[in-house]
N, CA, C and O atoms as a GROMACS GRO file, in nm:
protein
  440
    1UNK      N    1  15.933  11.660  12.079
    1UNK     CA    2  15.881  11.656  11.942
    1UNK      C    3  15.999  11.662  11.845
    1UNK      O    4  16.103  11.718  11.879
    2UNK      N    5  15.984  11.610  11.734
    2UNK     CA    6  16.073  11.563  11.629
    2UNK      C    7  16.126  11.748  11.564
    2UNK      O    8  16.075  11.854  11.602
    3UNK      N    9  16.228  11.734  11.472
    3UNK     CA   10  16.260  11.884  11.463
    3UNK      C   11  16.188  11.905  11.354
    3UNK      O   12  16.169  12.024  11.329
    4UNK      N   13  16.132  11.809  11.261
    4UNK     CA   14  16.062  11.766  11.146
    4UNK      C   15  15.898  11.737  11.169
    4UNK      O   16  15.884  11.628  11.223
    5UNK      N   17  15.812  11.783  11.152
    5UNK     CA   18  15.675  11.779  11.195
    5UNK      C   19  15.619  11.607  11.107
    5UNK      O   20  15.534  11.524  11.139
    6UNK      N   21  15.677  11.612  11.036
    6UNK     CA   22  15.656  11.509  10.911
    6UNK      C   23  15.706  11.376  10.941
    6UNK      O   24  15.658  11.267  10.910
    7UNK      N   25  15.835  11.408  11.023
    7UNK     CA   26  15.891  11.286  11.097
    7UNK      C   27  15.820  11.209  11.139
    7UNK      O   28  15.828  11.091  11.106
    8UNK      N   29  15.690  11.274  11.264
    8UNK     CA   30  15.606  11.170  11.337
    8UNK      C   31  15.508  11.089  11.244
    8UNK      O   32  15.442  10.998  11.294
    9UNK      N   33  15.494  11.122  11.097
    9UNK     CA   34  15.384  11.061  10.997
    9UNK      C   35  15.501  10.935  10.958
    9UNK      O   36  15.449  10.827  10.927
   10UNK      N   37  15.678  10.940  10.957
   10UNK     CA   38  15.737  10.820  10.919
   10UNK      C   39  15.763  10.725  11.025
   10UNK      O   40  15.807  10.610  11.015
   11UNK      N   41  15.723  10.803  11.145
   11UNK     CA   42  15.761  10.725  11.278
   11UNK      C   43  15.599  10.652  11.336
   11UNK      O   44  15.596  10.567  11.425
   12UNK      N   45  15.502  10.692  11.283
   12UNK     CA   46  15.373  10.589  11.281
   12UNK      C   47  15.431  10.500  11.194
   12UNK      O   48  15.496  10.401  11.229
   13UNK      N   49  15.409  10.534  11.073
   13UNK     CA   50  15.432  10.459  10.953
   13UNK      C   51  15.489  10.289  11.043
   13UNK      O   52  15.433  10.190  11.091
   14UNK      N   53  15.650  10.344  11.021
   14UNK     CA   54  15.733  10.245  11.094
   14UNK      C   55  15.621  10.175  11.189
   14UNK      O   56  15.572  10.070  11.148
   15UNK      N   57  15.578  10.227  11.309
   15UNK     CA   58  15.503  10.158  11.448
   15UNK      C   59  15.375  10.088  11.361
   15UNK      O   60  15.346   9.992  11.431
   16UNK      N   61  15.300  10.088  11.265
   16UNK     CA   62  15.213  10.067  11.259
   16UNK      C   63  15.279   9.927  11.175
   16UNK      O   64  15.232   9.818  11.209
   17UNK      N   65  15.362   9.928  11.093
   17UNK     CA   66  15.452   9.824  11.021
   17UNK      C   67  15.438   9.683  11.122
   17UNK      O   68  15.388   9.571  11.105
   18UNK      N   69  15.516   9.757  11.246
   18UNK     CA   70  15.584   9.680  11.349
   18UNK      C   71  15.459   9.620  11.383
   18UNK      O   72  15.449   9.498  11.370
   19UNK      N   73  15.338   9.704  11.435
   19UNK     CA   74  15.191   9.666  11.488
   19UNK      C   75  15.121   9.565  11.402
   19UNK      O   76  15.039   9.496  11.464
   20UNK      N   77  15.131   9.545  11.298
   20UNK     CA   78  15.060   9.488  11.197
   20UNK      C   79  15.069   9.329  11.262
   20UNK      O   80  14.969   9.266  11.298
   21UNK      N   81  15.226   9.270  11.270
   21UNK     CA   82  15.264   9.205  11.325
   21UNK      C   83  15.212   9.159  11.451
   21UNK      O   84  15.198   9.038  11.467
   22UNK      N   85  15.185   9.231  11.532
   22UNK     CA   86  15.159   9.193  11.665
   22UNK      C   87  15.042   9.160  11.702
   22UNK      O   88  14.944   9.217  11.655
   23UNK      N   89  15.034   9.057  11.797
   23UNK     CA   90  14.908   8.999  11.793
   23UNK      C   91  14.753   9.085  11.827
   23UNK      O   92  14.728   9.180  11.900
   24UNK      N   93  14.686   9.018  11.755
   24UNK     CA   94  14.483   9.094  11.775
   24UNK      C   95  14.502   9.137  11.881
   24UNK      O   96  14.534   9.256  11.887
   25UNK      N   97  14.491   9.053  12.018
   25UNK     CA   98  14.460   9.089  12.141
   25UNK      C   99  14.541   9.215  12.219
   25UNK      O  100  14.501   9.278  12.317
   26UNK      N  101  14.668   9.231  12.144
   26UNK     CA  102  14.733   9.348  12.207
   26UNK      C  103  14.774   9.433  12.137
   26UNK      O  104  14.865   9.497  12.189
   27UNK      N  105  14.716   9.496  11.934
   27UNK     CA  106  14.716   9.574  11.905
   27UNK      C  107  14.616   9.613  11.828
   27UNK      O  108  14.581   9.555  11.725
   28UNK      N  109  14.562   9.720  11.877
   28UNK     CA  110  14.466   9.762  11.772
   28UNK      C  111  14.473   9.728  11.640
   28UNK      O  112  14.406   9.645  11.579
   29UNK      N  113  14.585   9.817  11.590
   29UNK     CA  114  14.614   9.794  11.437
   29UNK      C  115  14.636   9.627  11.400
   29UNK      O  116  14.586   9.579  11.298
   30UNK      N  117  14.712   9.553  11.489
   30UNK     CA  118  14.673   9.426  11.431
   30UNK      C  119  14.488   9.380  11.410
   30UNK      O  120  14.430   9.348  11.306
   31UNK      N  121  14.449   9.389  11.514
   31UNK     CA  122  14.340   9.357  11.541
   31UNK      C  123  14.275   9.376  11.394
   31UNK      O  124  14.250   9.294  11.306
   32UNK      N  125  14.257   9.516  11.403
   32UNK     CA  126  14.186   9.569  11.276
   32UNK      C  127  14.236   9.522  11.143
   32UNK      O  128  14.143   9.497  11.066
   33UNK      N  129  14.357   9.503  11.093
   33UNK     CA  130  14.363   9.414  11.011
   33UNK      C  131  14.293   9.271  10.986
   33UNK      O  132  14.242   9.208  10.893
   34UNK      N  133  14.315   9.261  11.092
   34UNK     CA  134  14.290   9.074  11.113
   34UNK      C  135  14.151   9.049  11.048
   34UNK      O  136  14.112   8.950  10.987
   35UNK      N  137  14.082   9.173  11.081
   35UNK     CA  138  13.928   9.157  11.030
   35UNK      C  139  13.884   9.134  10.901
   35UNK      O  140  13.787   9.070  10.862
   36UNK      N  141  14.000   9.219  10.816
   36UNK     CA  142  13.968   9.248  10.680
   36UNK      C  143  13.946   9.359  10.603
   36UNK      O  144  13.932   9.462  10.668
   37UNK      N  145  13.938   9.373  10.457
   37UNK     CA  146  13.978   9.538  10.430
   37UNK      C  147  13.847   9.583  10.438
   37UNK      O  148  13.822   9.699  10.473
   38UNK      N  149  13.727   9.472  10.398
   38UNK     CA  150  13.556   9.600  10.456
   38UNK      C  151  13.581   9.623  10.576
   38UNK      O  152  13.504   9.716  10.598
   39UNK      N  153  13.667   9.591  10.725
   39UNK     CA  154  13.606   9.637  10.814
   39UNK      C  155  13.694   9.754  10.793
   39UNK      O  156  13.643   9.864  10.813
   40UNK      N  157  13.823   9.750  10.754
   40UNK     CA  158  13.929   9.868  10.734
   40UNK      C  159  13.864   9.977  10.668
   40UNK      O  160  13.883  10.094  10.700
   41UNK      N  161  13.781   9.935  10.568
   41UNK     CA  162  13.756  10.076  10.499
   41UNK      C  163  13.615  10.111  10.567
   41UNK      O  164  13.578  10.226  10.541
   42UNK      N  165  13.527  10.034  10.649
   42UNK     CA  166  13.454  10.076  10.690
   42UNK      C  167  13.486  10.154  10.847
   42UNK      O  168  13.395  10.226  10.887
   43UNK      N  169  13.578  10.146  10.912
   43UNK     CA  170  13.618  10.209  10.969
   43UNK      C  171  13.688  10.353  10.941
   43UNK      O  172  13.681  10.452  11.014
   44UNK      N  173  13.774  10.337  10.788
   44UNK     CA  174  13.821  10.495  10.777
   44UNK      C  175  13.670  10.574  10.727
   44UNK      O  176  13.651  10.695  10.735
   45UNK      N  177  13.582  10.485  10.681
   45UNK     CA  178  13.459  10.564  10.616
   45UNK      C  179  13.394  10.632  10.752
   45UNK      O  180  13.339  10.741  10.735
   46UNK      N  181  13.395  10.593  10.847
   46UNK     CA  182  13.339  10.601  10.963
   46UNK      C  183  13.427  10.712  11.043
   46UNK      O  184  13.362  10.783  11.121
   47UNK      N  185  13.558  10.736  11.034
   47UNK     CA  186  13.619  10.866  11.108
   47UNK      C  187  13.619  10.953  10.977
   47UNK      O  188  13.648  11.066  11.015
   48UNK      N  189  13.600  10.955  10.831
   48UNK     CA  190  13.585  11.007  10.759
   48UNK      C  191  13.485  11.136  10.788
   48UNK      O  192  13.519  11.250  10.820
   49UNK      N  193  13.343  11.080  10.766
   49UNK     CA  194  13.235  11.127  10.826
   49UNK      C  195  13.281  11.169  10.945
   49UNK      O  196  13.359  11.263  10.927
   50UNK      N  197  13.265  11.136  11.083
   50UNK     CA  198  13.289  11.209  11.197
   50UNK      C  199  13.373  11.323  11.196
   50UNK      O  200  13.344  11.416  11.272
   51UNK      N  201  13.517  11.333  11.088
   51UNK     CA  202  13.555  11.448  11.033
   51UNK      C  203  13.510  11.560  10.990
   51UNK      O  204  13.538  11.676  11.019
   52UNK      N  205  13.431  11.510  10.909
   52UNK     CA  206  13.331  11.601  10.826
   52UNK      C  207  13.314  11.670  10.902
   52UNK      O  208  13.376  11.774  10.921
   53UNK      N  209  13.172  11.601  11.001
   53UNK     CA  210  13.118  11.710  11.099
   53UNK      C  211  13.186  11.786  11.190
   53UNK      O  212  13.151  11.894  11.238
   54UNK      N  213  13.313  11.704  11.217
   54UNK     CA  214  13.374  11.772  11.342
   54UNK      C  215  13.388  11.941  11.247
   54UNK      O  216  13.362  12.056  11.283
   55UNK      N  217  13.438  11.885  11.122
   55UNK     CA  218  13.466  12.052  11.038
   55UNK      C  219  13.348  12.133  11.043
   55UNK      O  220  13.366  12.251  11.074
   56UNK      N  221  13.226  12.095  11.019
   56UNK     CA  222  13.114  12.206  11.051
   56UNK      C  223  13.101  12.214  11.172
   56UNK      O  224  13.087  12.328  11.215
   57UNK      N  225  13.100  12.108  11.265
   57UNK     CA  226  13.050  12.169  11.399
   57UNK      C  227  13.128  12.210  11.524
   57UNK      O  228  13.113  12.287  11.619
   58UNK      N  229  13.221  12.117  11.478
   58UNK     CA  230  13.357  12.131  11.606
   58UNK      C  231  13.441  12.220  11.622
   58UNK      O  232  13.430  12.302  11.531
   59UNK      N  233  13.519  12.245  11.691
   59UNK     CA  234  13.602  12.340  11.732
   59UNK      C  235  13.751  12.291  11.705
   59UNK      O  236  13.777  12.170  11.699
   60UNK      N  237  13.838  12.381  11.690
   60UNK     CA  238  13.960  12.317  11.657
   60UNK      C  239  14.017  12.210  11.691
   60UNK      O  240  14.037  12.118  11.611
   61UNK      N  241  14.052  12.208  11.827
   61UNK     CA  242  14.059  12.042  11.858
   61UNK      C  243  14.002  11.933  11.852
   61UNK      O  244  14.064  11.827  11.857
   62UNK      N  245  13.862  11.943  11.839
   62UNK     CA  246  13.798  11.863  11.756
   62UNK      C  247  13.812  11.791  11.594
   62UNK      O  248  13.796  11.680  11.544
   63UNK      N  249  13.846  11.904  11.557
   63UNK     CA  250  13.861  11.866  11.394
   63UNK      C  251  13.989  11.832  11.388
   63UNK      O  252  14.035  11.760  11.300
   64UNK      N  253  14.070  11.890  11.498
   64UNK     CA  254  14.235  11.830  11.490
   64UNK      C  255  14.227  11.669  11.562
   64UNK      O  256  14.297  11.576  11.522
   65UNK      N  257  14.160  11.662  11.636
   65UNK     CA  258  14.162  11.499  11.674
   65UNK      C  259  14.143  11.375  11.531
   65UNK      O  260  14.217  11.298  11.470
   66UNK      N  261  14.003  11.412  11.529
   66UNK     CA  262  13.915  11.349  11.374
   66UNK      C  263  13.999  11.348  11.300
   66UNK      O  264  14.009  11.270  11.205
   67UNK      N  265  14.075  11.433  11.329
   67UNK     CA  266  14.220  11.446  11.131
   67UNK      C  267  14.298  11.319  11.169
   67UNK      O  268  14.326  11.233  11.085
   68UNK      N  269  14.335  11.309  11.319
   68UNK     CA  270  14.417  11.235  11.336
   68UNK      C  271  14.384  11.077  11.322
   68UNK      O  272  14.460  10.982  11.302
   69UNK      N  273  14.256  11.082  11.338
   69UNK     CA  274  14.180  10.975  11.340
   69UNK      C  275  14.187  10.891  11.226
   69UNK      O  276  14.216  10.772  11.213
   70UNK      N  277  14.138  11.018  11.117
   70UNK     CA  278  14.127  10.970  10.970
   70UNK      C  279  14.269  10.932  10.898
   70UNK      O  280  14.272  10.843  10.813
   71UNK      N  281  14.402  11.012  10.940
   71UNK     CA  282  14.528  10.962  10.893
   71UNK      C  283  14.546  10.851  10.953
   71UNK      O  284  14.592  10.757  10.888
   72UNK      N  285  14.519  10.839  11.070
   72UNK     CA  286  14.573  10.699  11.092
   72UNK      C  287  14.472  10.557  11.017
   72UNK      O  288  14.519  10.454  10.968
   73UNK      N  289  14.342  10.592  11.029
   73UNK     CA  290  14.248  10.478  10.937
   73UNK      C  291  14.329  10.465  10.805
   73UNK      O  292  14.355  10.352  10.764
   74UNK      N  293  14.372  10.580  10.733
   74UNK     CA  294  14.379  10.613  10.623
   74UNK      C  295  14.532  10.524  10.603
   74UNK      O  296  14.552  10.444  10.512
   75UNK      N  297  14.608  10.553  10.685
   75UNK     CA  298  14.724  10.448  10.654
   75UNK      C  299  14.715  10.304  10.711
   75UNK      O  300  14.817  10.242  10.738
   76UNK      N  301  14.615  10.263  10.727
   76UNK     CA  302  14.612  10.105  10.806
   76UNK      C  303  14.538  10.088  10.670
   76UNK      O  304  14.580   9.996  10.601
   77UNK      N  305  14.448  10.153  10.626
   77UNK     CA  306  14.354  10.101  10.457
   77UNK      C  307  14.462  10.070  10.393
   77UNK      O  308  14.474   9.952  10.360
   78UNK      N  309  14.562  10.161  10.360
   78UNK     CA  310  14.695  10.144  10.239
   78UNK      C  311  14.771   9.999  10.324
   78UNK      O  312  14.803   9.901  10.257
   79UNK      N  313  14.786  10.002  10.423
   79UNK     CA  314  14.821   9.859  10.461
   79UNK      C  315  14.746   9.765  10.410
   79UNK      O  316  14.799   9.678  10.339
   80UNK      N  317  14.636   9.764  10.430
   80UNK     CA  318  14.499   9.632  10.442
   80UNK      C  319  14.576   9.575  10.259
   80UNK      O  320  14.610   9.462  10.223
   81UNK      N  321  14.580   9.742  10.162
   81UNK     CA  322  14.598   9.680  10.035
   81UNK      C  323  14.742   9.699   9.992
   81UNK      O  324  14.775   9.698   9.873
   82UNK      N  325  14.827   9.715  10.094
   82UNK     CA  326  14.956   9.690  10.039
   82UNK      C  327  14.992   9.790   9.898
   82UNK      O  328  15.038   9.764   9.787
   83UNK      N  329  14.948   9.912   9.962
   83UNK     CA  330  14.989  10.042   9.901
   83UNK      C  331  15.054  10.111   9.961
   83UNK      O  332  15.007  10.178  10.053
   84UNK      N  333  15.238  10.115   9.913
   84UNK     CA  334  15.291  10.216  10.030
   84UNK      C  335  15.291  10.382  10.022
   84UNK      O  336  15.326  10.452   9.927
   85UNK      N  337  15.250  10.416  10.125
   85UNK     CA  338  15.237  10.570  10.132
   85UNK      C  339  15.328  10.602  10.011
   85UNK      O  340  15.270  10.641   9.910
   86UNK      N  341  15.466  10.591  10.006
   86UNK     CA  342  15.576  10.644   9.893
   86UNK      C  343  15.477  10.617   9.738
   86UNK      O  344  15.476  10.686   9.637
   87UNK      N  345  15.420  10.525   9.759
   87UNK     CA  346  15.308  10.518   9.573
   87UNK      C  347  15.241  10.646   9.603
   87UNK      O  348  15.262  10.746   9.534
   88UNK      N  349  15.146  10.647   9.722
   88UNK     CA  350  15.066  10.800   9.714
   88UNK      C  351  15.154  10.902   9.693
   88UNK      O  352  15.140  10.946   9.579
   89UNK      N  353  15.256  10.969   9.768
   89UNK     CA  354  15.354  11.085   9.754
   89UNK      C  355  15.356  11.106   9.585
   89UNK      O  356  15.333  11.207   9.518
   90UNK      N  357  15.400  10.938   9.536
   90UNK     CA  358  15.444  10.938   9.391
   90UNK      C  359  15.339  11.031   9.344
   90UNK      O  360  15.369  11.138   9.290
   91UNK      N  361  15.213  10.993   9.363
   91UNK     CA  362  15.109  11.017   9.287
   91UNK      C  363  15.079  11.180   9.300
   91UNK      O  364  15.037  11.253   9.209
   92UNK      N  365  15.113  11.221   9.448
   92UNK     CA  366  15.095  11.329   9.432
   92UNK      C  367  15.173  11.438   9.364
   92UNK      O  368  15.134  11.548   9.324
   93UNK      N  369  15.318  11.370   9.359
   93UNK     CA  370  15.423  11.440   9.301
   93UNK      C  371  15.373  11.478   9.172
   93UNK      O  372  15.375  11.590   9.121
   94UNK      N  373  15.318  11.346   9.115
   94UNK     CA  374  15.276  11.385   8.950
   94UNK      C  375  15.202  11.487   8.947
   94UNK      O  376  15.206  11.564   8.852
   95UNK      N  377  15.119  11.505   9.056
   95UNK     CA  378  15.006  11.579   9.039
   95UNK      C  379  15.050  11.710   9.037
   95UNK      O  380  14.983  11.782   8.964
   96UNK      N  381  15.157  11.771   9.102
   96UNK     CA  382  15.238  11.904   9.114
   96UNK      C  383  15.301  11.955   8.943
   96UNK      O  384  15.360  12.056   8.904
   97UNK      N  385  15.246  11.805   8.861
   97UNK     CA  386  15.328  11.896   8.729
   97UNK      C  387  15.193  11.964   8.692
   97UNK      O  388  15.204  12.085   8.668
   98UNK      N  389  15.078  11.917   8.684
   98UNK     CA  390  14.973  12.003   8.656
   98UNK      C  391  14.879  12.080   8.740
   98UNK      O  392  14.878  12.063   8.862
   99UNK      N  393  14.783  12.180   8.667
   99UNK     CA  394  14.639  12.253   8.817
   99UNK      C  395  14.560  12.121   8.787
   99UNK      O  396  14.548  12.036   8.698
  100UNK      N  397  14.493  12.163   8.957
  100UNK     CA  398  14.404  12.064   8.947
  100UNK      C  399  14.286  12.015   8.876
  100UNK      O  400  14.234  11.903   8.883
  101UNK      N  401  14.251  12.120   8.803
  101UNK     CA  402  14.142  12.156   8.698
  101UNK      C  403  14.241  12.017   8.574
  101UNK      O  404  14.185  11.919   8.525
  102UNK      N  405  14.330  12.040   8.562
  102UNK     CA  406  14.370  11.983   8.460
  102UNK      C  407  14.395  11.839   8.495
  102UNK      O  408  14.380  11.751   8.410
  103UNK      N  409  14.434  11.811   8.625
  103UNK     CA  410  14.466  11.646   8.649
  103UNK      C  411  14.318  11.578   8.663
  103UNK      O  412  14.312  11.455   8.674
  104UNK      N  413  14.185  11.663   8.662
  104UNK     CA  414  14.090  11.649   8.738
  104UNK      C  415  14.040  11.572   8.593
  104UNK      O  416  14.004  11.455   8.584
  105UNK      N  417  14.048  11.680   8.472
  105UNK     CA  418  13.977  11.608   8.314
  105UNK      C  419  14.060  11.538   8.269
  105UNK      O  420  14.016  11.482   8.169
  106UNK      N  421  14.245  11.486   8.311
  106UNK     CA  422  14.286  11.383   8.250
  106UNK      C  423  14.219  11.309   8.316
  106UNK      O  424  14.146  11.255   8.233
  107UNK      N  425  14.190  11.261   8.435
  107UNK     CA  426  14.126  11.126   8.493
  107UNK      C  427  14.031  11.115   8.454
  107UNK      O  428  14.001  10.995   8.453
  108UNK      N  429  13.911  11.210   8.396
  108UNK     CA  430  13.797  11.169   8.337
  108UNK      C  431  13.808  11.141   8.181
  108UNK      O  432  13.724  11.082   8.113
  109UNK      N  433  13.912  11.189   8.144
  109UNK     CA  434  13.952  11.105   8.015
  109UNK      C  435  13.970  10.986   7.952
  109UNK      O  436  13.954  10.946   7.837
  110UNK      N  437  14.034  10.912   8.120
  110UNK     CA  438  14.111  10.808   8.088
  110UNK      C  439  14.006  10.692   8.118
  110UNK      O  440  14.038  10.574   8.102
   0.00000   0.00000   0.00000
């Protein structure tokens, strides 16, 4: 394991880059692209939910699988639309100048 826990989220990243590329028949992540972004987002909507429940009903490894499930849907969606994770970070960075109460009524402002 990496000495950096965070490492293995830039070392998908990278593999999934590389995967995108590679043909339907021998990568998932290609595959799933290939389909289109409803099937992409209907797929993260789909380990989304199964998350959920795993959180009420499952047991730790359960809800730790489902997480994994949903990060990985969750970064093949930002692929499908050519959003790189570094825009989300951005976004979250901003979000660290204010509470969330407060970033919550600028967006309903705007």
């Amino acid at each position: 394991m990496t000495a950096n826990r965070l490492d293995v989220l830039d070392a998908l990243i990278e593999e999934l880059q590389a995967r995108r590329k590679a043909s339907p028949k021998k990568s998932y992540t290609a595959k799933l692209l290939s389909q289109g972004r409803h099937k992409v987002a209907k797929k993260l909507g789909e380990e989304g939910v199964e998350l959920a429940l795993a959180i009420v009903d499952g047991d730790k490894a359960h809800v730790t699988a489902e997480a994994a499930d949903v990060l990985y849907h969750f970064l093949v969606a930002l692929m499908a639309r050519k959003v790189p994770v570094a825009d989300v970070m951005e976004e979250l960075e901003r979000r660290f100048a204010m509470s969330g109460l407060e970033e919550k009524a600028a967006r309903k402002a705007s």
